[in-house]
N, C-alpha and C positions, 0 to 999 in steps of 0.2 A: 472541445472536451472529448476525453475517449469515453468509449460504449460503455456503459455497466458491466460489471465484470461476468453477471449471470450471464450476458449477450454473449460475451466474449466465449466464455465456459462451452456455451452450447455451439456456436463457432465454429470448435474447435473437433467434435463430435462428429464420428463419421454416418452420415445419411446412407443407407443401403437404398438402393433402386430397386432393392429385389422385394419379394414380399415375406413378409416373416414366416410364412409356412415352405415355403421353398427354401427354406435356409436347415442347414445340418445343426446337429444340437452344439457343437461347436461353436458354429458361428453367432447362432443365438444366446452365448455366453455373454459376449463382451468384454473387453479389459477387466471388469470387474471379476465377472464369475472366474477367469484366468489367475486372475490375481488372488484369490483367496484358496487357490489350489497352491500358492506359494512361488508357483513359477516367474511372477512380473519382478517380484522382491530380488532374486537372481540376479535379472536383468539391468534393471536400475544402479545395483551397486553403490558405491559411497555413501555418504549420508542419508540419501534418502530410502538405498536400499534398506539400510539399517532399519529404519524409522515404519517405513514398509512392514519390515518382519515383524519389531515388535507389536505392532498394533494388528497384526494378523497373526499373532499365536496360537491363538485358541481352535482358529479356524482351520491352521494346519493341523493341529494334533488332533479335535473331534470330527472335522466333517469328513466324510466318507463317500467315496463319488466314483463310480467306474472310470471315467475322465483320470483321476489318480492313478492307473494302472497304464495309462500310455501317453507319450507324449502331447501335450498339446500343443499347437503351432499359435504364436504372439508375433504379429505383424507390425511395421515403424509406427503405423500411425496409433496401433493400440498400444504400445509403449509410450509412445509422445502423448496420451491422454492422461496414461495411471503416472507419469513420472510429473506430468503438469496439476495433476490432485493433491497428489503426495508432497511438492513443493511447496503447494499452494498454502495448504493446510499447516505444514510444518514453520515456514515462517509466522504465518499467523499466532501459532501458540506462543514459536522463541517470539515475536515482537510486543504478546499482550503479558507476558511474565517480563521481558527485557528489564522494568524497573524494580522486578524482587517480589511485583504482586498481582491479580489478576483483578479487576474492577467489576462488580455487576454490572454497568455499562457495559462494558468489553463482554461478558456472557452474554448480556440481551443482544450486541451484536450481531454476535456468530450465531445464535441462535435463529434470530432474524434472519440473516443471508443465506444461512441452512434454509431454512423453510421454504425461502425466495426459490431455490434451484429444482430443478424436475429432474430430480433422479429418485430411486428406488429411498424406501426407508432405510435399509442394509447398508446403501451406501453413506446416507449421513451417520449413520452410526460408525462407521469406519472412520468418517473424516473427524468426526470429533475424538475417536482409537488413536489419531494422526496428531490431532492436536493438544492433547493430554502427554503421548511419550515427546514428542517432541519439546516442547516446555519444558521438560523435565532433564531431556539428555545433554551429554557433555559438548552434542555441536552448537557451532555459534551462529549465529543467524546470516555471518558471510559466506562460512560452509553450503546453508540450502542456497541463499540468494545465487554464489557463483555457480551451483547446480542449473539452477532454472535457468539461470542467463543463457548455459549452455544450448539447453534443448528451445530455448525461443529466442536466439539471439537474431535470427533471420523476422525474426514477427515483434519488432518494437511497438506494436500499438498496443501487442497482449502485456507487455511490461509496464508498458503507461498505465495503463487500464487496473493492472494489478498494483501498483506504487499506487494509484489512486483508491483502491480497497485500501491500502495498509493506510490512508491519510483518514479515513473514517474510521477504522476500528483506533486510531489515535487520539481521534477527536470525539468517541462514543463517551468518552467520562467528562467533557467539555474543555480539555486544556492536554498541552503536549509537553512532560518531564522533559529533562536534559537528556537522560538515558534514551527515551524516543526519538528524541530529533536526533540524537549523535546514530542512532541505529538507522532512521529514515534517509540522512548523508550518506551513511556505507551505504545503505542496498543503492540507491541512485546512483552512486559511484559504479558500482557494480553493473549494474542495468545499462550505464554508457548515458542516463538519461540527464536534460540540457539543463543547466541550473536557469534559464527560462520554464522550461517545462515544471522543475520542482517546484518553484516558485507558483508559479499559475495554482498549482495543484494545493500548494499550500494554504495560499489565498483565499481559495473556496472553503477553508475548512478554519481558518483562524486567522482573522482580520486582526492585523496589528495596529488597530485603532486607537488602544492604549498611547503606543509610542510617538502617535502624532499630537496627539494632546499634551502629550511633556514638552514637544518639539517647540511647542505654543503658549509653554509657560500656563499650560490650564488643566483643565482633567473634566473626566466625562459630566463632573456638576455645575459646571461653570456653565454658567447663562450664557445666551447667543451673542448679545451685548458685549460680555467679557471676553470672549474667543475675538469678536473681531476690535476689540479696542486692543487686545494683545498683539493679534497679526500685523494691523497697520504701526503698533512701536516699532517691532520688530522687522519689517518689511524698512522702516526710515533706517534704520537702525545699522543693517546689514547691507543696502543696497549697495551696489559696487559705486554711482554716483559719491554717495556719502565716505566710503572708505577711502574713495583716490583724492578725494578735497583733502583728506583730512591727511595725505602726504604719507603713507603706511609703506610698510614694505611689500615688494609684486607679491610675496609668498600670502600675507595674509591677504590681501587683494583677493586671491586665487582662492583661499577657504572661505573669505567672507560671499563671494558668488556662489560657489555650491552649497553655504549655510542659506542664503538668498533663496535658491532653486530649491530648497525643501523644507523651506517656511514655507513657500507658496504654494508644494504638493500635499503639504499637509495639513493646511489651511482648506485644499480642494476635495481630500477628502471626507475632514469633518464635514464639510459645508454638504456636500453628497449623501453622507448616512443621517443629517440634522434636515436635512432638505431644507437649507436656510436659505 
C-alpha cells in the first residue's frame, strides 16, 4: 500500500539545514507567502494557474507587502510544491461535485484531512479557496489530473498515494455513483496507473461482496447452510468433468471452467468475511 497522502505531502517539502534565523525574509516566505503576492499563479499557468488566481484574489488586491515592490525569486522545487497543492486540492473539489452534489461525508472528509496536515491556518484556508473555485469552474477533472501527471510523472508513488486519497473521499458517503467511478478510470488512465494497482485500491475501499453472493445464487441473509448447499449444486453443476460427459460444445466447455473458477472464488471469499 502507498504512504498516507499527509506523509507523501510533507515528502515532498523542502527541509532547509539552515536555521530559520539565518535565513533572509525571502526565504522565510515559502511557496506560500510567494504565492499570495500573485507571483506562483503566473507560473503555474493552465488550469491550475487559473484556479490559483481565483482563489487568491482578495489577497492580490488588499495585502500590501514591500516584497510587492520587487521582484521575488520562486525556485523548481517551490513551484513543484504550490503547483502539487493547487492540483491536489482542485481535483478534489471537480471529484466530490463530479456527480452534481457535494455530501456531508465528503465535507467531514476534507475537513478531516485539512486538520490531519501541518501547515499554517492561512494555508488551509486557501486549500479550501482551491477547492470551492475549482468545483465550480468550467475545467474538467482531466484538465487538473493531466496537469499533475505532468509535474509528478517521475514520482508514481505520489500518484498512487493520491489516487488512493481520491478512493476515500469516494467512499467518505459509503458507496461510489457511476459519475465517480467513470471519473476515478480517467484520472488512473491519466496517471499511467496499473489496472492491478486500481483495483487493490479499490478493494480496500468497497468489497464487492455483494456480487459474490449472486454469483452463489444467495445474498448476505442467507444462512451458512444455504451458501454452502448452493456452492456444492453449483460446483456439480459447472465442473468441467460434468460438462464433457455431457458431450457440449469446447466453447461452452471453455465458459463452463471459468464459471467453475469463480463459483469457487467466490465461494472463498464469503467463507473469509463469514469466517465459516
Amino acid at each position: 500500500m502507498p504512504l498516507p497522502l499527509d506523509k507523501q505531502f510533507k515528502r515532498i517539502e523542502i527541509v532547509s539545514k539552515l536555521d530559520i534565523a539565518d535565513l533572509n525574509e525571502e526565504e522565510r516566505m515559502g511557496w506560500f507567502g510567494k504565492l499570495t503576492f500573485g507571483t506562483m499563479g503566473l507560473l503555474l499557468g493552465g488550469p491550475l494557474g487559473a484556479i490559483a488566481g481565483a482563489a487568491l484574489g482578495h489577497h492580490l488586491v488588499d495585502k500590501v507587502d514591500s516584497l510587492t515592490e520587487r521582484s521575488v525569486h520562486i525556485n523548481r522545487a517551490e513551484q513543484s510544491q504550490a503547483a502539487y497543492f493547487v492540483s491536489m486540492f482542485s481535483i478534489l473539489g471537480k471529484l466530490a461535485k463530479v456527480d452534481g452534489r457535494i455530501t456531508t461525508g465528503e465535507i467531514r472528509f476534507i475537513d478531516e484531512f485539512l486538520g490531519g496536515l501541518n501547515i499554517p491556518e492561512e494555508e488551509k484556508q486557501f486549500a479550501k479557496q482551491i477547492f470551492s473555485e475549482a468545483k465550480r469552474s468550467p475545467y474538467s477533472i482531466e484538465d487538473f489530473a493531466r496537469q499533475m501527471y505532468q509535474i509528478n510523472m517521475h514520482q508514481p508513488t505520489i500518484l498512487l498515494s493520491f489516487m488512493d486519497l481520491l478512493f476515500k473521499l469516494v467512499a467518505a458517503d459509503g458507496n461510489a455513483n457511476p459519475a465517480e467511478e467513470a471519473a476515478l478510470i480517467k484520472i488512473k488512465e491519466i496517471f499511467r496507473i496499473s489496472d492491478q494497482q486500481f483495483n487493490n485500491l479499490k478493494e480496500c475501499y468497497f468489497r464487492d461482496v455483494d456480487r459474490y453472493y449472486k454469483m452463489l445464487n444467495s445474498s448476505p441473509e442467507s444462512s451458512n447452510e444455504e451458501i454452502r448447499a448452493n456452492y456444492k449444486k453449483l460446483v456439480k453443476d459447472f465442473h468441467p468433468d460434468t460438462i464433457i460427459s455431457k458431450g457440449l460444445p469446447e466453447e461452452f466447455v471453455q465458459f463452463a471452467t471459468k464459471r467453475f473458477q469463480e463459483i469457487q472464488e467466490a465461494y472463498e471469499k464469503i467463507r473469509q468475511e463469514r469466517k465459516m
